[in-house]
N, C-alpha and C positions, 0 to 999 in steps of 0.2 A: 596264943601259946599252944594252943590243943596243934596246929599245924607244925610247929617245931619237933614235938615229940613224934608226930606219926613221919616225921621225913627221915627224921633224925633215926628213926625206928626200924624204918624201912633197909635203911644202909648196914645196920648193927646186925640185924637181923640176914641181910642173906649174907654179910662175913662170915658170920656164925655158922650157916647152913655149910656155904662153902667152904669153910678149916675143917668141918664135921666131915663131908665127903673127902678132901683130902687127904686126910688124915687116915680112918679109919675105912673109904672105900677106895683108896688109890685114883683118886678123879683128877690126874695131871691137867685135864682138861680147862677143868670148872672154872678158876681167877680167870682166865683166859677169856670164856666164854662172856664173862661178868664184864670185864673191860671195854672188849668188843662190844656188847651192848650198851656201855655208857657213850662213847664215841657216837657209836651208831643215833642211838636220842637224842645228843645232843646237836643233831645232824639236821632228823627231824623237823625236830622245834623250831626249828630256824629256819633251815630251808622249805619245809614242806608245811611248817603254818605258820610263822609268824611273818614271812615273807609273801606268802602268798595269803594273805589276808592282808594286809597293808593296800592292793589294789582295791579289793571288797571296801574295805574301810572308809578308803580317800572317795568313793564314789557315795556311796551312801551316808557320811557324814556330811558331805556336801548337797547330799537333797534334803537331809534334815533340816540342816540350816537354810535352805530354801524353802523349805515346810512351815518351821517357824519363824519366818519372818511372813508367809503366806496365811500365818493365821491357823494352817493347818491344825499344829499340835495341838493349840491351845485349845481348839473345837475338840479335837477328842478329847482331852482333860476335860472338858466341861462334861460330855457325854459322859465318862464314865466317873466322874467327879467324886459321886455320889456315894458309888462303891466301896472305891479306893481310898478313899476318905475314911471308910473303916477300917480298911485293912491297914493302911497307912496314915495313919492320924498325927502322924510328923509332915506329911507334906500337903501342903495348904491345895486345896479343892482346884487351883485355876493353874496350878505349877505344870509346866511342858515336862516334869519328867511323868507324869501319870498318861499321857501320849503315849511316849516311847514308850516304857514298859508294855501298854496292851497291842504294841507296833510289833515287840518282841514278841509275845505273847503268841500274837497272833499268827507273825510267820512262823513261830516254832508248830503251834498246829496243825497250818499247812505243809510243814516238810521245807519251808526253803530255809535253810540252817544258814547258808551264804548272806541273808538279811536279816533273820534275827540276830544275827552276831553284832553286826556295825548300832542294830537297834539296841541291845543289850548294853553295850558298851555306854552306848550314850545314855541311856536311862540310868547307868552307875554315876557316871559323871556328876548329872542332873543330883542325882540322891546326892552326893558327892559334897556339893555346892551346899547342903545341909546340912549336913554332917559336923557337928561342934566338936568333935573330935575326929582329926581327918588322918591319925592310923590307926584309930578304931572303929570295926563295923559299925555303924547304926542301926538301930531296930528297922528301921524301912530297908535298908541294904539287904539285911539276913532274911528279914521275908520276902524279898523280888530274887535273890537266888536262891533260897528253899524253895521256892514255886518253879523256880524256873528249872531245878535239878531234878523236878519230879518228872521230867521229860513228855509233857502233855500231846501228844501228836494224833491228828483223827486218822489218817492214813497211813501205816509203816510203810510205802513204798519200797524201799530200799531192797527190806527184808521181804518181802511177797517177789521180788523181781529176784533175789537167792534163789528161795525160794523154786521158782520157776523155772531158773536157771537148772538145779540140783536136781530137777523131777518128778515133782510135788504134783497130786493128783490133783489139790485144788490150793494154790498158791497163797490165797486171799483168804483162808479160811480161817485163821490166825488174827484178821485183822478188829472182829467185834470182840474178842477176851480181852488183848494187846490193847484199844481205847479204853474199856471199860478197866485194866489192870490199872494204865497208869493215871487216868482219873479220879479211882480209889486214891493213890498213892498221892496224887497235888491235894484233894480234897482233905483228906485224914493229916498229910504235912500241914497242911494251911491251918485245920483246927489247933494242931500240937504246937505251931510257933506265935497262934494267937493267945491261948492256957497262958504260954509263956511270958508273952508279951503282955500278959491279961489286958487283951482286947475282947472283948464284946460284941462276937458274933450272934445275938440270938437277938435280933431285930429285924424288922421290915424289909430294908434296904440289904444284908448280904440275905436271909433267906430266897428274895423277890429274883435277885440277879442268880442265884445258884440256882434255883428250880428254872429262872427260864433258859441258862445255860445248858441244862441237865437236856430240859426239853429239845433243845435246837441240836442236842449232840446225840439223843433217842431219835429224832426226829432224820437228823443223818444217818444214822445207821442204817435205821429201816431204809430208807431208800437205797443206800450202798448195799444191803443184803439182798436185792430184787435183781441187782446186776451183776454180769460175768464178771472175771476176774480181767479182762479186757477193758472192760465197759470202765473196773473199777478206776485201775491204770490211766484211760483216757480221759475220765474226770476228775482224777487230783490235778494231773499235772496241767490240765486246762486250766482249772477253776485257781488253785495257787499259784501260776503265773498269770494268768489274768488279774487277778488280785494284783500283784505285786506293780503289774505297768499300771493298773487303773491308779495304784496309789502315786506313783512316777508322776503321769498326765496330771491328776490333781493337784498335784502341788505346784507344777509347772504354771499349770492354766490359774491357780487363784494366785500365787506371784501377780503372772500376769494380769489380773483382772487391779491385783494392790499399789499396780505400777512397779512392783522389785525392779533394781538391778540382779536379774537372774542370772548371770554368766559368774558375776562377780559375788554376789552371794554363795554360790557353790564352791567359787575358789576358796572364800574365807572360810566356809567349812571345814571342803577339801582337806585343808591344809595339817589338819588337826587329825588324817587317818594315818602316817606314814609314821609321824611321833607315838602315836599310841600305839602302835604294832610295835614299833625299836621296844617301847617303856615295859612291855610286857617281855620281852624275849628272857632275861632272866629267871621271870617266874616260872616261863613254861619250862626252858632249859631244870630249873634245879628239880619241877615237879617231875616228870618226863624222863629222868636220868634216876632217880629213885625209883623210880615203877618198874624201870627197866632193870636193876640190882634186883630186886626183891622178886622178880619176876626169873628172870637167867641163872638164876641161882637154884633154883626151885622150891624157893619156899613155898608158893602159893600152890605148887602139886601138895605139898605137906598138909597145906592147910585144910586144901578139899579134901583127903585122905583121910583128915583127922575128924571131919564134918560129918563123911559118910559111916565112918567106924564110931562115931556118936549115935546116929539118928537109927545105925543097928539094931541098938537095946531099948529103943523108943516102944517095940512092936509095933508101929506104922508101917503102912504102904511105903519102900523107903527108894521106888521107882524113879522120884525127883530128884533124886541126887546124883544123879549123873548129868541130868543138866545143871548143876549147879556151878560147876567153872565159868559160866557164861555168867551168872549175876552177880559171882565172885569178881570176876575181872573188870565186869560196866563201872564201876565206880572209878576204877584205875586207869583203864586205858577204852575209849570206843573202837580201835584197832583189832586191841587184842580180846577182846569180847566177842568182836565181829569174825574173828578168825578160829573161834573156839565155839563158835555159834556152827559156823559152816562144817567144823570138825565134827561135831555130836550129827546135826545131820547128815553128814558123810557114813561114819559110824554105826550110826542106829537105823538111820533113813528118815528123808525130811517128811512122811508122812505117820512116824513112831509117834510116840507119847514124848521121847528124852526132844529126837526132830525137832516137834512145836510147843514144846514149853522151852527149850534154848531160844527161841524165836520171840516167843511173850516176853522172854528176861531181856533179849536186846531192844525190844521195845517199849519196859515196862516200870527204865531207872535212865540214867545218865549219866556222864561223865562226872563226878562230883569233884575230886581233887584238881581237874584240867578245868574245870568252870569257877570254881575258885582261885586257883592260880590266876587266869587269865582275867578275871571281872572284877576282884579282889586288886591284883597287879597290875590294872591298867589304871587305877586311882590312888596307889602308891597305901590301900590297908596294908598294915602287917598285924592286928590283931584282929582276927575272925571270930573271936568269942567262940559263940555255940554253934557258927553257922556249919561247921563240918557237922558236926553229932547228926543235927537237924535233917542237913542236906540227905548224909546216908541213910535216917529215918525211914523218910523220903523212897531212897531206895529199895531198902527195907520192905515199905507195908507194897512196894510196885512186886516186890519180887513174893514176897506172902499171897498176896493178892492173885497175881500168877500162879503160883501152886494153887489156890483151891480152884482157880477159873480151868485151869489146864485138866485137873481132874473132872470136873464137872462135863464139860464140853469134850475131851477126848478118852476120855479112860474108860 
């Protein structure tokens, strides 16, 4: 229900804004602007992701299904069996979706977003298949996207090559606050939807796995901190696409060791990528066309306006709030985050304070309402419970976390 009210809110809201400018600032403009923007998203959605995500899809659902019948999955399930089994203690220790999820997981850390999606997808499904009520979240659902909205990434690539791009003395230097921000934020979501879910984290098994994660992501750092911002460039994008073919070959090669029909295996997976892209396009179409009212309208200038003219009378350092459009928007849109990221360091200069805390914020949260939409919509939920609150929490303690890291390290 919580997802009805904020769509529904989103629309009311920049009418509002827009009869307000027309009315008493002569903005002949504004409805205008607002339409063209619904057109435009609804353009988008369709052409520019759910379309072209449908190739993504058909190719790696089809090597899943070659994975799991290769035995693969269900060897990760067992490895992390152990874990997951706390976190998720609806889904039995040997189930293939506890695979996927850390498949997801895992490409989302390395940066390749093009295979955590088709992994994501199918780890929904999987949970899916559990789900005793199948258009209500499940407890395991809302915690695999709470985690997953915390946007865990060890590398921001993307944003260090802006970065670079823009002028930045040292491009990469954004990237140990940016890990450590949004780590905070999975780690601190993770405990908040377990409270909730009153699961019992304070055992062996998640303590054992969190400190030796903690360690192998300290453990990365420092090494990453010894090299140039070249050096750093050259060993993501090795090490995460070599990952991603090792994982290819594996699958392929244990098929083949189990005897698969592998060709035919992949078709049968295959088949099931180009349906789940069509089954989503609504979702994203109605999310995506509200972000864009609420956005062309300007309420969201309003809002930061009204955030900054708050935190005035704090007496704080109130330096941060001008990057603040960028954490404002990450939930909404990763577009227009990213394009209000490049504006503040345009503006200020990407080696400012406003610069590299816009950078930690596109770093430091995710897309929450487009990750819902789509993971949510591709298993046909319509009730999401708490998982928005959560989600944004989520974003939340990344973008908290951000400000004090951002002051520490650059101020």
């Amino acid at each position: 229900m919580a997802l009805n009210y904020i769509w529904v809110a989103f629309f009311v809201i920049a009418f509002l804004v827009a009869l307000v400018k027309l009315i008493f600032l002569g903005d002949t403009e504004i409805f205008k602007v607002i339409v063209e923007g619904l057109f435009d998203s609804s353009k988008v959605a369709v052409m520019d992701i759910a379309l072209p995500l449908a190739g993504v899809m058909t190719f790696f659902l089809g090597l899943l299904n070659i994975g799991e019948k290769a035995g693969a999955i269900n060897f990760l399930a067992r490895i992390i069996g152990p874990f997951f089994h706390k976190l998720f203690p609806e889904v039995p220790r040997d189930h293939p979706a506890n695979g996927q999820m850390i498949m997801n997981f895992s490409a989302n850390m390395l940066g390749l977003d093009n295979a955590a999606t088709p992994f994501g997808l199918k780890a929904m499904a999987s949970l899916q298949e559990l789900n005793p009520t199948k258009e209500t979240a499940s407890n395991a659902q809302i915690m695999f996207l709470v985690l997953h909205t915390s946007g865990l990434t060890i590398i921001p690539l993307s944003i260090m090559a802006q970065r670079a791009v823009l002028g930045a003395k040292d491009p990469s230097d954004i990237f140990i606050p940016c890990l450590i921000a949004t780590y905070v934020a999975t780690v601190v979501s993770m405990v908040a939807v377990a409270v909730k879910q009153r699961i019992n984290l304070i055992n062996s098994t998640v303590l054992g796995w969190l400190g030796g994660i903690t360690a192998l992501i300290g453990l990365a750092l420092w090494y990453l901190s010894t090299k140039t911002k070249e050096e750093i460039e050259v060993i993501s994008k090795v090490t995460g696409n070599l990952i991603l073919m090792l994982i290819i070959v594996s699958f392929l090669l244990g098929a083949m060791r189990k005897k698969v029909d592998i060709f035919d295996a992949f078709i049968e997976g295959a088949k099931g990528g180009f349906e789940t892209s069509v089954r989503i396009i609504p979702y994203l179409v109605g999310m995506l066309v509200a972000i864009s009212a609420f956005r062309s309208s300007g309420a969201m200038d309003y809002v930061i306006d009204g955030l900054k003219y708050g935190f005035s009378f704090t007496g704080l350092n109130t330096e941060f709030t001008d990057a603040l459009p960028v954490a404002l928007m990450r939930p909404l849109s990763g577009s227009g985050s990213r394009a209000l990221m490049i504006d503040a360091m345009k503006q200020f200069g990407p080696d400012s304070f406003v610069g590299r805390l816009a950078c930690m914020f596109q770093g430091a949260a995710d897309t929450t309402f487009y990750i819902v939409a789509l993971y949510f919509g591709s298993v046909g939920i319509r009730n999401s419970r708490y998982a928005i609150p959560f989600g944004l929490f989520a974003d939340l303690m990344g973008v908290i976390a951000g400000i004090a890291l951002g002051y520490f390290f650059f101020h």
